[in-house]
SEDOBA-380179 format. One record per residue (C-alpha): residue in three letters; x, y, z. Coordinates in nm, 2 decimals. Example, Ala and Ser with C-alpha at 12.3 -4.5 7.8 and 13.67 -1.06 7.14 Angstrom:
Ala | 1.23 | -0.45 | 0.78
Ser | 1.37 | -0.11 | 0.71
//
This chain:
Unk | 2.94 | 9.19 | 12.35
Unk | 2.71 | 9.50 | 12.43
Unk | 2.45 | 9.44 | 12.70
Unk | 2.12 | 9.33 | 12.57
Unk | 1.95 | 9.64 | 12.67
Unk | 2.22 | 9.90 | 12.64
Unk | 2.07 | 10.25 | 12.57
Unk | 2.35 | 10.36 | 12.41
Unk | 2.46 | 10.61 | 12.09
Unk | 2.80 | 10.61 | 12.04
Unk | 2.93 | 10.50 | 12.39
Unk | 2.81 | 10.20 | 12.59
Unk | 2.57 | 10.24 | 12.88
Unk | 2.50 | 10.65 | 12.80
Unk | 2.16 | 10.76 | 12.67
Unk | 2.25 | 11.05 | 12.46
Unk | 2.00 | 11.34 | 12.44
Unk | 2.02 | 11.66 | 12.25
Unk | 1.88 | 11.88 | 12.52
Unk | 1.76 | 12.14 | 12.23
Unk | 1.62 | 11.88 | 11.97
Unk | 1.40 | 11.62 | 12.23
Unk | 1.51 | 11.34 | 12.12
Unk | 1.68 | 11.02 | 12.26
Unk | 1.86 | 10.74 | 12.08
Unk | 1.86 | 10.37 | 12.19
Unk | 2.04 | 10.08 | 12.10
Unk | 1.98 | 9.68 | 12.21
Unk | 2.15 | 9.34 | 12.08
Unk | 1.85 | 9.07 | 12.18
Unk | 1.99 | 8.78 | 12.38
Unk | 2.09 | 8.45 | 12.22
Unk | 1.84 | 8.28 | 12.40
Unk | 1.52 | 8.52 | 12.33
Unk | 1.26 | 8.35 | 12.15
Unk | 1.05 | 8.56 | 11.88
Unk | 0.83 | 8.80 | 11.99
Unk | 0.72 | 9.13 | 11.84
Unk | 0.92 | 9.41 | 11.82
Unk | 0.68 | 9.67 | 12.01
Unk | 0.65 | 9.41 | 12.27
Unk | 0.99 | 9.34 | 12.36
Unk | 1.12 | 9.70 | 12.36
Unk | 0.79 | 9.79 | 12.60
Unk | 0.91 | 9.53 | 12.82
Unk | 1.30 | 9.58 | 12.82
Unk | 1.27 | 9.99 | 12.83
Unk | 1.09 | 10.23 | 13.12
Unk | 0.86 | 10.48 | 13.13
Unk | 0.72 | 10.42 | 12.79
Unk | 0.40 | 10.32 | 12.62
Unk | 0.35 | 10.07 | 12.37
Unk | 0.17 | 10.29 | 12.16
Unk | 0.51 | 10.52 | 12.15
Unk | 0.65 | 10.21 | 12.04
Unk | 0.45 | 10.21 | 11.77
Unk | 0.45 | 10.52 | 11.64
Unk | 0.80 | 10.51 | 11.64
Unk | 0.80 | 10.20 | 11.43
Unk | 0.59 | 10.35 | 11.21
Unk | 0.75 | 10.65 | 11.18
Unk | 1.07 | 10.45 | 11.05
Unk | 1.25 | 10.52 | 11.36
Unk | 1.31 | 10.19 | 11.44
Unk | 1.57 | 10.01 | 11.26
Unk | 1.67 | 9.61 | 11.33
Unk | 2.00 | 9.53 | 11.18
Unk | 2.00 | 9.89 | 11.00
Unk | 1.67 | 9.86 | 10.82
Unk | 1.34 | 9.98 | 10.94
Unk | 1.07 | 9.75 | 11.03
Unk | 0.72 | 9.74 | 11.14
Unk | 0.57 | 9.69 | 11.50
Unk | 0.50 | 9.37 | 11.39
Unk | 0.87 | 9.24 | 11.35
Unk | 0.94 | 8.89 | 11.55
Unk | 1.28 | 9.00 | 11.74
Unk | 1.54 | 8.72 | 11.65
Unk | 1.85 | 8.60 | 11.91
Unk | 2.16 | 8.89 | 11.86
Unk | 1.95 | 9.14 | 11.65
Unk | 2.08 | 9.45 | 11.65
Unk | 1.79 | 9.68 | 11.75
Unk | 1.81 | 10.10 | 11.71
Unk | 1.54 | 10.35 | 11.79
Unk | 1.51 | 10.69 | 11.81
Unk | 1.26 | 10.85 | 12.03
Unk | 1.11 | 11.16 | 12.06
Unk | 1.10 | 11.26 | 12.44
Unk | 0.71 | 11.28 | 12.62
Unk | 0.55 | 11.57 | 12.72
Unk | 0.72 | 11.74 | 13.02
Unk | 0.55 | 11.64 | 13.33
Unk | 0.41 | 11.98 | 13.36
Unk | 0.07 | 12.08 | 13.31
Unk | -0.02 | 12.34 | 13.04
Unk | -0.32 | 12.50 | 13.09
Unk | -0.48 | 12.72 | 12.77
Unk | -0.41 | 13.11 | 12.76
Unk | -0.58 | 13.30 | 12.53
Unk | -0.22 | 13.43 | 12.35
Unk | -0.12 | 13.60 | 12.01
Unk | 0.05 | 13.34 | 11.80
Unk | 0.17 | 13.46 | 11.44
Unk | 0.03 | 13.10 | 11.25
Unk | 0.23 | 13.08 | 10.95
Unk | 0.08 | 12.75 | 10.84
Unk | -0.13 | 12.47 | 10.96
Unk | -0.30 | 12.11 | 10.84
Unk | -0.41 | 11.79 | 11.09
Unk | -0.07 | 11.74 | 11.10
Unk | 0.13 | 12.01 | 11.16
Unk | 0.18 | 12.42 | 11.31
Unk | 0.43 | 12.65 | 11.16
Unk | 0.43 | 12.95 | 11.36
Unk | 0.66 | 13.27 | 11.32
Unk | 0.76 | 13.33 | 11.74
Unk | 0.85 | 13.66 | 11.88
Unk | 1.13 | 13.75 | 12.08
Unk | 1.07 | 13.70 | 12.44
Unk | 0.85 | 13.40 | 12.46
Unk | 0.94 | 13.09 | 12.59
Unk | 0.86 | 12.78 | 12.39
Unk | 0.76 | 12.57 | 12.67
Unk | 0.66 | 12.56 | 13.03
Unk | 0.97 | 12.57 | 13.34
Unk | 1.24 | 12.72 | 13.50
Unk | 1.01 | 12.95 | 13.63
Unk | 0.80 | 13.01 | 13.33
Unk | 0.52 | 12.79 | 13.34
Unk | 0.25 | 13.03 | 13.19
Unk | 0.28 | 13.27 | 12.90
Unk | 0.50 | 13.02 | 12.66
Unk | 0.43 | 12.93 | 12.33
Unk | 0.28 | 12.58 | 12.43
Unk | -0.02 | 12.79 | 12.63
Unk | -0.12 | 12.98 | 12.36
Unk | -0.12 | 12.67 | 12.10
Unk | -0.32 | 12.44 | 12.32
Unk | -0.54 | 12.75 | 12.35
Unk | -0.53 | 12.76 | 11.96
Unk | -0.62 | 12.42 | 11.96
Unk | -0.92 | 12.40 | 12.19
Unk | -1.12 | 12.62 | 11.97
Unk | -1.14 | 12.35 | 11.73
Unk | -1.16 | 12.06 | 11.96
Unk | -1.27 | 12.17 | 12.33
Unk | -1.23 | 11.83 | 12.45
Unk | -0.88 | 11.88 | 12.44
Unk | -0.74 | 11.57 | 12.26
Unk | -0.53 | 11.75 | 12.00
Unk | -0.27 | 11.87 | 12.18
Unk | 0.07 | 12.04 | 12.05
Unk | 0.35 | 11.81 | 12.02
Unk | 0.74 | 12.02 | 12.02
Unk | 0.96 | 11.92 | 11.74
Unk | 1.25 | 12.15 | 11.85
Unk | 1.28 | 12.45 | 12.01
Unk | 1.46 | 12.79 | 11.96
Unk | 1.58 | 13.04 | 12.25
Unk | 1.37 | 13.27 | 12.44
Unk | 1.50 | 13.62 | 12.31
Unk | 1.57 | 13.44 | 11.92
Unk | 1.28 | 13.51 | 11.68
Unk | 1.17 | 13.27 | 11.39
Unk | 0.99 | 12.99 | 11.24
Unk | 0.97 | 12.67 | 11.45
Unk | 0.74 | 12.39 | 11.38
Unk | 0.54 | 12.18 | 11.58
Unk | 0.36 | 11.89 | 11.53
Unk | -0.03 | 11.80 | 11.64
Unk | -0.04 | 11.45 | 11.70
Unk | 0.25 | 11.18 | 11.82
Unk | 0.34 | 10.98 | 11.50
Unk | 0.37 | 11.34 | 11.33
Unk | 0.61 | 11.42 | 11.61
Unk | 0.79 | 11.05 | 11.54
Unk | 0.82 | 11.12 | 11.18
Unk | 0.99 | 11.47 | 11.20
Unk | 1.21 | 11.37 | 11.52
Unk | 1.37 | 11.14 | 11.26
Unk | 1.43 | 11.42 | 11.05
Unk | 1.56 | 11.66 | 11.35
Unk | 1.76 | 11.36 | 11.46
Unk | 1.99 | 11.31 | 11.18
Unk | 1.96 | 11.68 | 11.07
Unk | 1.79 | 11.64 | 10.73
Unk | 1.61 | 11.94 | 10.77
Unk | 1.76 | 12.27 | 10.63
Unk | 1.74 | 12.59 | 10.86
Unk | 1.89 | 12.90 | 10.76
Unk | 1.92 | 13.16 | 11.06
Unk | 2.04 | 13.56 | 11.00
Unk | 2.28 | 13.69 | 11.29
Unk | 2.38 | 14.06 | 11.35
Unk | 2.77 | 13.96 | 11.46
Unk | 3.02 | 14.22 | 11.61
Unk | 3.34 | 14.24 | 11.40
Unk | 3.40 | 14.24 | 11.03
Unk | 3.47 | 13.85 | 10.93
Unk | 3.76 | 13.80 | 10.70
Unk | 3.60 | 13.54 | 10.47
Unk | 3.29 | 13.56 | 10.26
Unk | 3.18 | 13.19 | 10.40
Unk | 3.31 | 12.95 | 10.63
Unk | 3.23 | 12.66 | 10.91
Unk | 3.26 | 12.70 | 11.23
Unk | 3.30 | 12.32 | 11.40
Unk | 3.35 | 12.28 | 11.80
Unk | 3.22 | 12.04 | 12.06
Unk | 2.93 | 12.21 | 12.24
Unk | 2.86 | 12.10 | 12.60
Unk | 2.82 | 12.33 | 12.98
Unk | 3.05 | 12.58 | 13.04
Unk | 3.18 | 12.44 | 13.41
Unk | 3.20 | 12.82 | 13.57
Unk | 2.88 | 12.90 | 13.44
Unk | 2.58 | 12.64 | 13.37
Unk | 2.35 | 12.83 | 13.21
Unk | 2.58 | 12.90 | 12.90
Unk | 2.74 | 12.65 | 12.67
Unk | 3.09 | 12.65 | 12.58
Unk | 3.32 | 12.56 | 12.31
Unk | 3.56 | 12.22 | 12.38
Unk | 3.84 | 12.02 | 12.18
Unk | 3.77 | 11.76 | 12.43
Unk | 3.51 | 11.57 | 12.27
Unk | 3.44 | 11.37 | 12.64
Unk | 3.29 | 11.77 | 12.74
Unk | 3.09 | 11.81 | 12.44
Unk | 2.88 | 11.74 | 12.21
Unk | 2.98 | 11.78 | 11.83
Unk | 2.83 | 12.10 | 11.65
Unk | 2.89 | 12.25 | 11.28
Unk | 2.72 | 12.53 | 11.15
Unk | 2.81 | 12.72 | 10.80
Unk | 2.78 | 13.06 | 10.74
Unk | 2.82 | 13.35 | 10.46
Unk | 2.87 | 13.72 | 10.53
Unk | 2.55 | 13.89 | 10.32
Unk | 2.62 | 14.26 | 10.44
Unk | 2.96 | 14.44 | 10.62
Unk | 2.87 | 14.76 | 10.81
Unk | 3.24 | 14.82 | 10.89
Unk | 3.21 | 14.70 | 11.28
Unk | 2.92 | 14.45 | 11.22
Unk | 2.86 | 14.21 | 10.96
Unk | 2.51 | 14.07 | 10.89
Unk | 2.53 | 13.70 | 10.83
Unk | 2.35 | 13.41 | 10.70
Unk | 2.35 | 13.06 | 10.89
Unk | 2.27 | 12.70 | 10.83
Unk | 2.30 | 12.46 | 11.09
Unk | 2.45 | 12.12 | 11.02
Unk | 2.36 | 12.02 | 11.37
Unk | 2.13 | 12.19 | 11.65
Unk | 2.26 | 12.16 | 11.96
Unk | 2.20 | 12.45 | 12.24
Unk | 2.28 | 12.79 | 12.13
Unk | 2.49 | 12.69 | 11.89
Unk | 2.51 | 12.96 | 11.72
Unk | 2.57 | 13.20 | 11.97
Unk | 2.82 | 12.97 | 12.10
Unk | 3.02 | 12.93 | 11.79
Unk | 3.06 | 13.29 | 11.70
Unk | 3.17 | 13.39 | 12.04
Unk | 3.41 | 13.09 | 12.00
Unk | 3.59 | 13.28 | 11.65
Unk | 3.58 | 13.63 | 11.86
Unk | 3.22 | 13.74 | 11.66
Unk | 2.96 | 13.71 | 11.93
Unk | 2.58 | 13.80 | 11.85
Unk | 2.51 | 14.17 | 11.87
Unk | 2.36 | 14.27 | 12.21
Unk | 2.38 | 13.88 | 12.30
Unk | 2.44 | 13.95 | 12.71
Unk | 2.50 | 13.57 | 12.79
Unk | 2.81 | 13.57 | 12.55
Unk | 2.97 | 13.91 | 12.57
Unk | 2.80 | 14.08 | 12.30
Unk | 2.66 | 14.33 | 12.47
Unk | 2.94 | 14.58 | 12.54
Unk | 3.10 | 14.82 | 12.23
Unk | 3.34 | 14.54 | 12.10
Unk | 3.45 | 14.68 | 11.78
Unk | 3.46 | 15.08 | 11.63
Unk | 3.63 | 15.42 | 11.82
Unk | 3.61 | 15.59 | 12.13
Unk | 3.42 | 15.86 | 11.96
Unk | 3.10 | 15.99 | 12.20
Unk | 2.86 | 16.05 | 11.88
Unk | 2.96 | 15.64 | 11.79
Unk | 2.91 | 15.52 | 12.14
Unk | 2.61 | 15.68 | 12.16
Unk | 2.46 | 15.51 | 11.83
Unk | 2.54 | 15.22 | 11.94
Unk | 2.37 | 15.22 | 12.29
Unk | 2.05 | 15.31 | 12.05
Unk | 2.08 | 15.00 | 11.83
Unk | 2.10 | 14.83 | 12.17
Unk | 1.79 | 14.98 | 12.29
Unk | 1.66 | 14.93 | 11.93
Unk | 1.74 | 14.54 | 11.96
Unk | 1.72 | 14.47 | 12.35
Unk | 1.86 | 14.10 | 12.30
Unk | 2.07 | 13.89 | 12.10
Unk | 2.10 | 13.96 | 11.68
Unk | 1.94 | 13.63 | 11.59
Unk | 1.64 | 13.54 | 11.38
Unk | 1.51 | 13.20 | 11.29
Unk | 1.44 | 13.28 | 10.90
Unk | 1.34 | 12.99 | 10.69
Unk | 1.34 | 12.60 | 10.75
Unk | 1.27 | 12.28 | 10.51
Unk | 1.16 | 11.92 | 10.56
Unk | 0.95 | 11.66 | 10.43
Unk | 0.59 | 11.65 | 10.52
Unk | 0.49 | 11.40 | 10.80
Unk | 0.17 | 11.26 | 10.64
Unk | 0.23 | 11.33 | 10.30
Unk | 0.60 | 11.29 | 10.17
Unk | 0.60 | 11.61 | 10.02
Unk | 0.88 | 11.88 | 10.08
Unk | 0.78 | 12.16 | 10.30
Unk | 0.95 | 12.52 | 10.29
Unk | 0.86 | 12.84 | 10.46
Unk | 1.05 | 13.16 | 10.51
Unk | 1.02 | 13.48 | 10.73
Unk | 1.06 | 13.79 | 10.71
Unk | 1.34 | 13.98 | 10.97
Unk | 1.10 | 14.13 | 11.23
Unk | 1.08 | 14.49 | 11.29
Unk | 1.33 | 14.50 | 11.56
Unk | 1.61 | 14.35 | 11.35
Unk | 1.56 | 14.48 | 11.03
Unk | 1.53 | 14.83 | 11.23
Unk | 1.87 | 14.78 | 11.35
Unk | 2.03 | 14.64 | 11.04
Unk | 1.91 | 14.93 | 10.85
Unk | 2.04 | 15.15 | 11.12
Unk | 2.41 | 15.02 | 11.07
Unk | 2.34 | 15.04 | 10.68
Unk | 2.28 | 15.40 | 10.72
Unk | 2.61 | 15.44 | 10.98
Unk | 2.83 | 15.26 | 10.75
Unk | 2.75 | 15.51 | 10.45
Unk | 2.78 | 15.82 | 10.60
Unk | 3.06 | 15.73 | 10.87
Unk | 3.37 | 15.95 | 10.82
Unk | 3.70 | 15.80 | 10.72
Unk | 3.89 | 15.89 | 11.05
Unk | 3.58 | 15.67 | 11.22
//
C-alpha cells in the first residue's frame, strides 16, 4: 500500500515538477483509521509550506480529484480515499519590485493578461536577473489600477529568454489554479514557428524523446531513451516554407517541458537557426562559397538568437468557460530573416 501522504506522480515518494510549466502533482491514500474531516483541512495539515486558502482554490479550480472525480473543499475525507491534486507552485521567494517597462498587452480582463513578449526579456526574476523581467513591468502595469498592490501577476507558464511570443498570465490565484489544470494535462493548444537549419524530408512529423539535463552541461537539456533521465516530451511539426538550407516550420506542442523545442530539433540533426546553446549557430548546411557565408553571418546579425517565435495559443477561459484564442504576428526580426532566405532561395544559382 502507498504511504498515506506520498507526493507522488507516477513513481512513489517523487514530487514531479515540470520546471517550465510551475506545477506540482500530489497523490495521498487517507489512512484506515482517519475519521472524516474536510478535504482542505486534512491536505493543510498532511502537506508543507502551503495555505489553506491554496487548498481551496485548488479545489475549486477542479484540481483536486478524490477517487478520480473532483470535489469541493468541503468533501469529508473517508479511510483509503484515493486523493490527487495538482498545484500551481507560489510565488518565488523573491521580491519584485514595479519598473516602469514596455509591455506589448495583447489582451486583458479581471482575470487574465495576454501579452506578446520580446526577445530578450526574462519572464521572471533570478539567476541574476532580478530586475528588468516581464514580472516587473506587469506589477508595474498593475499598480496603476490598484496602487495598493493587491492584484498581483500570477505566471501560468513561461517561454525562454531570447523566444518571442504570446504567454499568458493570470491576475489572481484561482485564475492561476484553473489554467494550471489546463497547462498540466496539456489541453491547451500552442502553435510555435521555428527557422531550422536543414531541409526536413517530410512535410509533417513528431518528434518524441525524453527531455531531462544534459550531465556535461546543466544549463541545456538533452534528449534520452532512458526514461529514469527524462522527462517525456512530443511536439508535432509541419514544414510551411523550404529555402533550400533552411526550412521554416510550424510547431504544436503536445507537452511543454524546457526547451523542447530546441531540444528536439537538435535531437533529429535540425537545430534552431542561430540557437548558440544547441549548435545552431555555425553555417551547418549550404557551400563554402564567400558571397553565401557572408549572407549568412547577416541573417545572424539580422536574428541575434534562436529562430523561435511563440505565435498563437488556445484555452478555455478561467472565469467564464468560454474558449480563448489569440495569434501573433512574426516580429520584425524573424520575419526579416525569413524573407531574407526567401529572397536567397529564388535567386541562388544552381551550382550553389
Amino acid at each position: 500500500m502507498i504511504p498515506e501522504s506520498s507526493p507522488v506522480m507516477n513513481e512513489p515518494n517523487d514530487i514531479q515538477e515540470d520546471p517550465n510549466e510551475l506545477y506540482e502533482h500530489f497523490r495521498f491514500v487517507v489512512d484506515k483509521g482517519q475519521g472524516q474531516i474536510r478535504i482542505d483541512k486534512y491536505l493543510f495539515a498532511k502537506m508543507e509550506n502551503i495555505s489553506r486558502n491554496r487548498v481551496q482554490n485548488s479545489a475549486n479550480a477542479g484540481n483536486i480529484l478524490v477517487n478520480g472525480s473532483s470535489v469541493k473543499p468541503n468533501y469529508k475525507v473517508k479511510p483509503l480515499d484515493v486523493i490527487t491534486i495538482v498545484l500551481a507552485h507560489p510565488p518565488r521567494d523573491v521580491e519584485i519590485y514595479p519598473e516602469n517597462i514596455p509591455i506589448n498587452l495583447v489582451y486583458e480582463d479581471n482575470d487574465i493578461i495576454v501579452v506578446n513578449k520580446e526577445a530578450g526579456m526574462v519572464v521572471h526574476p533570478g539567476h541574476g536577473n532580478f530586475t528588468g523581467t516581464l514580472q516587473n513591468a506587469l506589477l508595474f502595469h498593475l499598480m496603476k489600477a490598484d496602487p495598493s498592490g493587491g492584484t498581483r501577476p500570477f505566471l501560468v507558464h513561461r517561454i525562454d529568454k531570447d523566444t518571442s511570443g504570446i504567454l499568458l498570465v493570470a491576475k489572481n490565484e484561482l485564475a492561476q489554479s484553473k489554467l494550471a489544470r489546463q497547462f498540466f494535462y496539456h489541453t491547451v493548444n500552442r502553435t510555435y514557428v521555428a527557422l531550422v537549419w536543414g531541409n526536413l524530408k517530410d512535410e509533417e512529423g513528431t518528434i518524441s524523446g525524453n527531455i531531462g539535463r544534459d550531465v556535461r552541461n546543466r544549463l541545456i537539456m538533452k534528449v534520452y531513451e532512458d526514461e529514469d533521465k527524462g522527462r517525456e516530451a512530443i511536439s508535432h511539426y509541419r514544414v510551411l516554407e523550404r529555402f533550400g538550407y533552411v526550412s521554416l516550420v510550424e510547431c504544436r506542442l503536445e507537452t511543454g517541458r524546457t526547451h523542447q523545442i530546441r531540444v528536439h530539433f537538435r535531437h533529429i540533426g535540425h537545430p534552431l537557426f542561430n540557437d548558440e546553446s544547441y549548435g545552431g549557430s555555425e553555417i551547418l548546411k549550404g557551400t563554402t562559397f564567400t558571397k553565401y557565408k557572408q549572407f549568412v553571418q547577416n541573417c545572424f546579425k539580422l536574428i541575434p538568437r534562436q529562430a523561435l517565435h511563440a505565435k498563437s495559443l488556445g484555452f478555455i477561459h478561467p472565469a467564464n468557460g468560454k474558449t480563448m484564442y489569440f495569434d501573433s504576428e512574426y516580429p520584425s526580426d524573424l520575419a526579416s530573416v525569413i524573407e531574407k532566405w526567401r529572397e536567397y532561395s529564388r535567386h541562388k544559382s544552381p551550382d550553389e
